[in-house]
C-alpha positions in Angstrom: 0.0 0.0 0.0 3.4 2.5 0.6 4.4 1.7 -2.6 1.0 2.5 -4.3 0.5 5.5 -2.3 4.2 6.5 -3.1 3.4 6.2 -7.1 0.2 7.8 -7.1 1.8 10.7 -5.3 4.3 11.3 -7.6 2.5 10.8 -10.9 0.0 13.1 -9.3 2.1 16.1 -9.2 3.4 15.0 -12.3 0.1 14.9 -14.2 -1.3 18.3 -12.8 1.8 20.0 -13.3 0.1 19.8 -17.4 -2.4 21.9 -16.5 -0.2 24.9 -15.7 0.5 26.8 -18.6 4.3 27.9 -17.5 5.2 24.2 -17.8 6.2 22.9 -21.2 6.6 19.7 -20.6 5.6 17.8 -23.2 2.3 14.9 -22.3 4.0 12.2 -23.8 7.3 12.9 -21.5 5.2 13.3 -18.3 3.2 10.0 -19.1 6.6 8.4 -20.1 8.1 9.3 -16.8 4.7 8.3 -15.2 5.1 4.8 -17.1 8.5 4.5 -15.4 8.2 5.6 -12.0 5.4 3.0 -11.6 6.8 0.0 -13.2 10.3 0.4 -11.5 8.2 1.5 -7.8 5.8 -1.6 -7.8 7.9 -4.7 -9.4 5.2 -7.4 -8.6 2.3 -5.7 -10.0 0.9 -6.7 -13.4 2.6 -4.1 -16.6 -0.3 -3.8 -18.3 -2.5 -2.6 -14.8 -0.1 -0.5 -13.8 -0.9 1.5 -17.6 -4.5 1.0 -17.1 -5.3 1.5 -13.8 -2.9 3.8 -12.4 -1.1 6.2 -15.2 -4.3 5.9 -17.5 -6.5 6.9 -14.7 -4.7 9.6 -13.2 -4.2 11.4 -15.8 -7.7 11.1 -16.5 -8.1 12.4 -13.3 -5.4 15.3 -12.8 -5.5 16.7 -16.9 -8.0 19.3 -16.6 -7.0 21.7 -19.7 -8.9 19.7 -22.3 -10.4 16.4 -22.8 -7.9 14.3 -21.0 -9.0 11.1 -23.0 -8.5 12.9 -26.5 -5.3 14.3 -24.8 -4.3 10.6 -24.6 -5.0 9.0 -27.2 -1.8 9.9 -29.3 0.4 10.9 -26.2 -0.2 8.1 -24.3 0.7 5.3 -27.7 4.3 7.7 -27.5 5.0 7.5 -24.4 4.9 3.5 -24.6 7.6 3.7 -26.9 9.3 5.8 -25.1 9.2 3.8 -22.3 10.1 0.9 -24.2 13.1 2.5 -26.3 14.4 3.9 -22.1 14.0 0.7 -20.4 15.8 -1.7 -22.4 18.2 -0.1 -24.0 20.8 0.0 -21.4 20.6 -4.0 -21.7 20.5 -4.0 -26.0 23.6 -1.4 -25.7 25.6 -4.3 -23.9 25.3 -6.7 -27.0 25.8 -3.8 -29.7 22.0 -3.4 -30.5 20.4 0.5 -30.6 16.8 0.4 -30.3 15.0 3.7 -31.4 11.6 5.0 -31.2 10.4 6.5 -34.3 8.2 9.9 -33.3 8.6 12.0 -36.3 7.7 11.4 -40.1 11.3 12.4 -40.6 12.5 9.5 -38.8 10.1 7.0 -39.5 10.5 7.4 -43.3 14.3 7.1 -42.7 13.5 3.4 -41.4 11.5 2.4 -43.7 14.0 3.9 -46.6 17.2 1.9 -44.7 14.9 -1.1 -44.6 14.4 -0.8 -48.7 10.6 0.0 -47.6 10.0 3.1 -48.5 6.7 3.9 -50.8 5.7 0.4 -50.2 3.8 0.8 -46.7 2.4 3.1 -45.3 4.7 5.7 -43.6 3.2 5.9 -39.9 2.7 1.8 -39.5 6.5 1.0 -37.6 6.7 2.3 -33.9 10.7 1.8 -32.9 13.2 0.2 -35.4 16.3 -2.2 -34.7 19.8 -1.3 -35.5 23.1 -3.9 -34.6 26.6 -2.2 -34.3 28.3 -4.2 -37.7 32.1 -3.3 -38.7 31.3 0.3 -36.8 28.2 0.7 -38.7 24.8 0.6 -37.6 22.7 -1.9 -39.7 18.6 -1.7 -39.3 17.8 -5.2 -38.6 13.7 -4.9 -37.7 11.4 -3.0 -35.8 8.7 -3.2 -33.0 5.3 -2.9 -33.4 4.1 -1.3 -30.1 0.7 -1.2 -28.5 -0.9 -0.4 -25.4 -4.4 -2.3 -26.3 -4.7 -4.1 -29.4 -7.7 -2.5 -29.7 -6.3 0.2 -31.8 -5.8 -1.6 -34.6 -3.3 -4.3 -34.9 -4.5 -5.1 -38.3 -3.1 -1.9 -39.6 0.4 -2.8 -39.0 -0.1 -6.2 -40.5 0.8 -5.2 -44.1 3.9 -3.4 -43.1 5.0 -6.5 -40.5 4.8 -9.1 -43.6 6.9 -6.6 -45.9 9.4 -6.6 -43.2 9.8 -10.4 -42.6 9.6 -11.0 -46.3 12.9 -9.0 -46.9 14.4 -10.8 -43.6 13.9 -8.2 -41.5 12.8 -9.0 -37.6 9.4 -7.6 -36.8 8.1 -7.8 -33.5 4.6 -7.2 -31.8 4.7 -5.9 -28.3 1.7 -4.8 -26.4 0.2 -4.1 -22.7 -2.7 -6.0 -24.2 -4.7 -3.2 -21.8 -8.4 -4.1 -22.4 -11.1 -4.4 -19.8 -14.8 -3.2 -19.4 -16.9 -1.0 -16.5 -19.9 -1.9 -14.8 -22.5 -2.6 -15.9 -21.0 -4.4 -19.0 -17.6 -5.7 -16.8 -16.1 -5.9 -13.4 -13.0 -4.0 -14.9 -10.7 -7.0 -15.1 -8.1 -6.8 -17.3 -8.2 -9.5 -19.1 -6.7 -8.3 -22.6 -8.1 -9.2 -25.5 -5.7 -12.0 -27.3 -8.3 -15.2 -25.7 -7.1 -18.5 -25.4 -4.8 -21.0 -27.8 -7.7 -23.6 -27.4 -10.6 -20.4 -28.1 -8.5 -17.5 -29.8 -9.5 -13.8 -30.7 -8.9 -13.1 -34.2 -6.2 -11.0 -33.0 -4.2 -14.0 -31.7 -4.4 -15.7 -34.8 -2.5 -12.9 -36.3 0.3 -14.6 -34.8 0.0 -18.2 -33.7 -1.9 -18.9 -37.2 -0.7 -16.6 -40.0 2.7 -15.7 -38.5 2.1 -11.7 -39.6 4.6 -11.2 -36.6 7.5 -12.9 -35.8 6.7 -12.9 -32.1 4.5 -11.2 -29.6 5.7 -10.1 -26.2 2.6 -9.2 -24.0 3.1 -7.9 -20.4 -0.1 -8.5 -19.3 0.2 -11.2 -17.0 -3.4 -12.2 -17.7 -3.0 -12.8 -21.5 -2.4 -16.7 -21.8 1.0 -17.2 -23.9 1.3 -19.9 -26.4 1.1 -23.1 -25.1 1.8 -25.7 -27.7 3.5 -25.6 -31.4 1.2 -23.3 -33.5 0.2 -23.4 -36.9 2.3 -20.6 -38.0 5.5 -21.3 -35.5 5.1 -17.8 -34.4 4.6 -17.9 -30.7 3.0 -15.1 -27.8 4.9 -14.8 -24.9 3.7 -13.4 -21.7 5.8 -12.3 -18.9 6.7 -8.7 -16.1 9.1 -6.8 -16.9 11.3 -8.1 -14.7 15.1 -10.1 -15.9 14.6 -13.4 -15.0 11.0 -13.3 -17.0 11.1 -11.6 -20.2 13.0 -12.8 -22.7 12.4 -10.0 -25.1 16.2 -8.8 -25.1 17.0 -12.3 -25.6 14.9 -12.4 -28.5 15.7 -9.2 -30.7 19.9 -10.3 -29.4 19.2 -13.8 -31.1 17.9 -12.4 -34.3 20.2 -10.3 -34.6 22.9 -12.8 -34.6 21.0 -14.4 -37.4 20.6 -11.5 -39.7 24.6 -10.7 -38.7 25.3 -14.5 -40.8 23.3 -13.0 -43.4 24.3 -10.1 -44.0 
């Protein structure tokens, strides 16, 4: 209960500090740093609650300028990558991988174009791209196709996920897989939206049947990971962001030592 009342404190201040007009913090920063404080302050707690219940809510609670939701709707999807990009690159920079989150059209259409991409897909549908450290240059390898529900339209990065892996490039799916309902329609569990390997969402099959990404890494401790061989060989792996559980470095380092043979 500290540690809650600890993170709520502090993402608090954080969030109403928006509403003063002196501050130019950007949202997505503040929500970033919101992201962060929570997952590093309460270790044990499921990822994906942590976005939904605490930093979503708060700052539906503490942004009074304008709509808060509208507010977070594009800021919050940043700020995930963000996180994503700060969290694990320490680890990636140990094993000469830079991972990068793509916020501006600028850069975005610079991954696409080093990926030989460009004018294929559409411009907006990669999130952070993949770079390995080869002979002092850095190399795109893949990307990661980030998130927070899949609710916002995992479909739409289908066609650019298959372009990837068809030219050999790594492309990963990883997602809160943040999705519950209110009373009187839900008891606010939640429960994600990927289902089960032996009754799967259409959303799951994405992966475990038609292999449009090469994996999916969901930190929703609630989302059941793939159990058995699938159809496609793809797999969903579910884990907290913690070391000994998530074996997403390990995952993007061992691809990278394949497309390095390559190459």
């Amino acid at each position: 209960m500290e540690d809650y009342l600890l993170v709520e404190k502090f993402i608090s201040a954080l969030f109403q500090s928006l509403n003063n007009p002196k501050i130019k913090t950007k949202h997505r920063d503040a929500i970033f740093q919101a992201i962060k404080f929570a997952i590093i302050n309460l270790p044990q707690a499921n990822p994906s609650d942590v976005y939904q219940h605490i930093v979503y809510r708060l700052y539906l609670r503490e942004y009074k300028i304008s709509d808060p939701e509208q507010s977070w709707r594009r800021a919050g999807g940043e700020a995930l990558e963000l996180f994503i990009q700060n969290y694990y690159q320490p680890e990636f920079e140990k094993k000469g991988i830079k991972i990068e989150a793509l916020l501006s059209k600028l850069n975005k259409k610079k991954a696409l174009t080093d990926m030989g991409l460009e004018g294929e897909i559409g411009g907006s549908k990669l999130d952070l791209a993949l770079y390995g450290n080869l002979n002092d240059k850095w190399v795109i390898f893949g990307g990661v196709h980030s998130k927070a529900s899949l609710a916002e339209r995992v479909s739409d990065d289908v066609p650019t996920s298959v372009a990837m892996m068809k030219k050999g490039l790594i492309s990963i799916l990883y997602t809160f897989d943040s999705k519950s309902f209110p009373p009187p329609h839900g008891n606010l569990l939640n429960k994600g939206e990927l289902g089960s390997f032996a009754n799967p969402s259409d959303k799951r099959k994405y992966i475990e049947d038609h292999g449009s990404f090469d994996g999916c890494f969901s930190y929703n401790t609630r989302t059941q990971p793939s159990i058995n061989a699938t159809k496609s060989g793809k797999m969903i792996y579910v884990s907290k962001l913690d070391k000994t559980s998530d074996h997403f470095v390990e995952f993007v380092s061992d691809s990278w030592e394949k497309y390095k043979k390559k190459y």
